[in-house]
N, C-alpha and C positions, 0 to 999 in steps of 0.2 A: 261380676260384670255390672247387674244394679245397680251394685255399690258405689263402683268406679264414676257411672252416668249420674246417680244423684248427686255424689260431690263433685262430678263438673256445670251439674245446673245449678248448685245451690252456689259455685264459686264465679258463675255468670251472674248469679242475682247480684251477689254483693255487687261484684264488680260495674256493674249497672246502674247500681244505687246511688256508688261512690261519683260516679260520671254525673248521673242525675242532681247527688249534692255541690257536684262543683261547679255544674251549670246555675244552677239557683243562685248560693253562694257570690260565684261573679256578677249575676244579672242586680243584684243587689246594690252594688256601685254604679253610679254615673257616670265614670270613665270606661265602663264594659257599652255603655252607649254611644259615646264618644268614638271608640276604636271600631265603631258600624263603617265608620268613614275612613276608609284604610289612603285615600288620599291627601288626610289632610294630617291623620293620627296614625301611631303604631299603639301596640299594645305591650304591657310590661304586668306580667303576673308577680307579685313580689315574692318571696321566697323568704324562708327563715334565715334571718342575719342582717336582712336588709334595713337601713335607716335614712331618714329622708340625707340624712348630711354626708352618707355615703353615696346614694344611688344623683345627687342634685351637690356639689361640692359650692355651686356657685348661688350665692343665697338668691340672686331676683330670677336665677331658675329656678331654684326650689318655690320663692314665693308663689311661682307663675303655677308650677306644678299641681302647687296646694289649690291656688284657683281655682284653673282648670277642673280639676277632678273633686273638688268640694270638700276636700278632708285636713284636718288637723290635727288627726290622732295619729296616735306612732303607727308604722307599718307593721303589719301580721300578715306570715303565709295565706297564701290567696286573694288578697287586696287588688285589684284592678284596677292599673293607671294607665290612660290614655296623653301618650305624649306626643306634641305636635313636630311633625316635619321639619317645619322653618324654624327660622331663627328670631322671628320676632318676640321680644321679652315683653311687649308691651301688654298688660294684665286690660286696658280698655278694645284691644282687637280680639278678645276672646269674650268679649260678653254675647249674652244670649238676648240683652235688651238693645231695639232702636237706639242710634244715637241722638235722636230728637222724635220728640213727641209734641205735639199742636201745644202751644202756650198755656198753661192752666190761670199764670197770674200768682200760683203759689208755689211754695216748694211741696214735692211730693217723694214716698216713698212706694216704690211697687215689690210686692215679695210676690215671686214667682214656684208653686210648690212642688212643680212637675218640675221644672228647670232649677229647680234646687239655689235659687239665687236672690237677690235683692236688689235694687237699682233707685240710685237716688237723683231726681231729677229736680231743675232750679226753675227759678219764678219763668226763667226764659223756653223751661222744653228742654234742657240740653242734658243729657249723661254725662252725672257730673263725676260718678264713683259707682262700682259696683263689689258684691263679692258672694261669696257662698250659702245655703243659708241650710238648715233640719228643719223641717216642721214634723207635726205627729206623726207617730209611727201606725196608726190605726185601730192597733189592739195592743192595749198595755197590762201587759202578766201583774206589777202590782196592783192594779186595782181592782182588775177579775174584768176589766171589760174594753169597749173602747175608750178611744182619745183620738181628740180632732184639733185641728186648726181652723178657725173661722176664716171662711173667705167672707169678703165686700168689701165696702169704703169704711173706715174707721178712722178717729185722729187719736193722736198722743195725747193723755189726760195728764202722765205723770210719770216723772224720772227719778234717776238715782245714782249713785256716782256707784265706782266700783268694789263698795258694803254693800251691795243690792243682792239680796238669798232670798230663796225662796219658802212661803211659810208654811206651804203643803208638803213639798217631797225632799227626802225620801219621807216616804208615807207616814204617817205618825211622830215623825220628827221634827221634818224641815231642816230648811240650814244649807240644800242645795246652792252653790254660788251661781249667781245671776246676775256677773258685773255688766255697770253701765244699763241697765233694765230699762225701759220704753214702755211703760203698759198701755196698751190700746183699746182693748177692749176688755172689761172684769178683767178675770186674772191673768190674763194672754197678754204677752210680751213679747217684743224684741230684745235681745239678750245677749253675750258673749257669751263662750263657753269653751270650752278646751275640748270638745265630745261633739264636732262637726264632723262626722265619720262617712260622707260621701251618698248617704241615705236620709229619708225622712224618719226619727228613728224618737224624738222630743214627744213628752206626754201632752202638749198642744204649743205651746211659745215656739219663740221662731229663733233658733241658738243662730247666731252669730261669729266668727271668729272675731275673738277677745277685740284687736285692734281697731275693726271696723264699728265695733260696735262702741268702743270708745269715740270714734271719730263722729261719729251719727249722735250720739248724746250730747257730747260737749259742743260739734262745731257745724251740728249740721241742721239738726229739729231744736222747734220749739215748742210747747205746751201749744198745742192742735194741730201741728203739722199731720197732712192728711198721709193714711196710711190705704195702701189699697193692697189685700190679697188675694192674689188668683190660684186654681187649681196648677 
């Protein structure tokens, strides 16, 4: 009879654990904050099998998807997407930035690290383009410590077309791709990356999805375009 009750507490432990990992696990995504809001979002745990071109057949859904929930890595069992009610496609009614802010006189860029996104605003105030963004992941296993993203005012010192790697990581290496790169401040950059995985997860740069980040190099900053980052 001991026997019977310890293997049903020790089969409540696990089973607790596993609940506890997958509450983490989700909370880890930004569309598990998204789906708080059950009037505006549903919620979609992805499952093994799934891919963006199955579960989105229609690309400015999927694009809107990718948005929305800040990812551009292939789907894995227990991925948390939050998707919206309506039907509007349009990727500027889903920003988390004002659509105008008081005149600066300059073009500006805002990266938002809690909102997981970037917002590029013109000489006028106006939200001209936004999109997803990674910054630090807080504690990075390669290097045995933390890693940060610097917030404040900062401008673009120097660019790079899409040969831009990086000369530190992987650790001892280098060679990291770092298309379209923006450094702002030392060796912290804005960046494209194929590894926007819906979290702050970057050993301090600000990964980018590839395309925006080509649009921001080529057609959007210039050498000192002011860069501002917030928590």
């Amino acid at each position: 009879m001991v026997a019977i009750i310890l293997r049903l507490v020790l089969l409540l432990c696990i089973f607790m654990n596993t609940v506890a990992h997958a509450r983490s696990t989700h909370s880890l995504y930004y569309g598990s904050r998204l789906c708080e809001d059950t009037t505006k979002y549903s919620c979609y745990v992805a499952k093994r099998g799934d891919r963006w071109e199955k579960l989105f057949p229609d690309e400015d859904k999927m694009n809107l998807e990718k948005h929305i929930n800040r990812i551009n890595i292939r789907l894995e069992p227990g991925m948390v997407l939050a998707i919206p009610r309506g039907d509007d496609l349009d990727i500027m009614s889903y920003s988390p930035f004002t659509k105008q802010i008081s005149p600066l006189g300059e073009k500006v860029i805002i990266v938002s690290l809690t909102n997981l996104a970037w917002g590029a605003y013109d000489e006028q105030g106006t939200l001209v383009r936004w999109g997803p963004a990674s910054g630090a992941r807080g504690y990075c296993p390669d290097i045995h410590g933390g890693c940060h993203t610097p917030t404040g005012s900062f401008a673009i010192y120097r660019k790079l077309g899409d040969e831009c790697v990086s000369s530190k990581f992987p650790v001892g290496r280098g060679g990291a791709p770092m298309p379209y790169c923006m450094y702002f401040h030392g060796g912290f950059a804005l960046h494209g990356s194929y590894e926007v995985p819906g979290y702050n997860a970057s050993h301090g740069c600000v990964r980018l999805f590839v395309g925006d980040a080509e649009w921001l190099n080529e057609t959007f900053t210039d050498i000192g375009t002011r860069v501002y980052v917030t928590k």
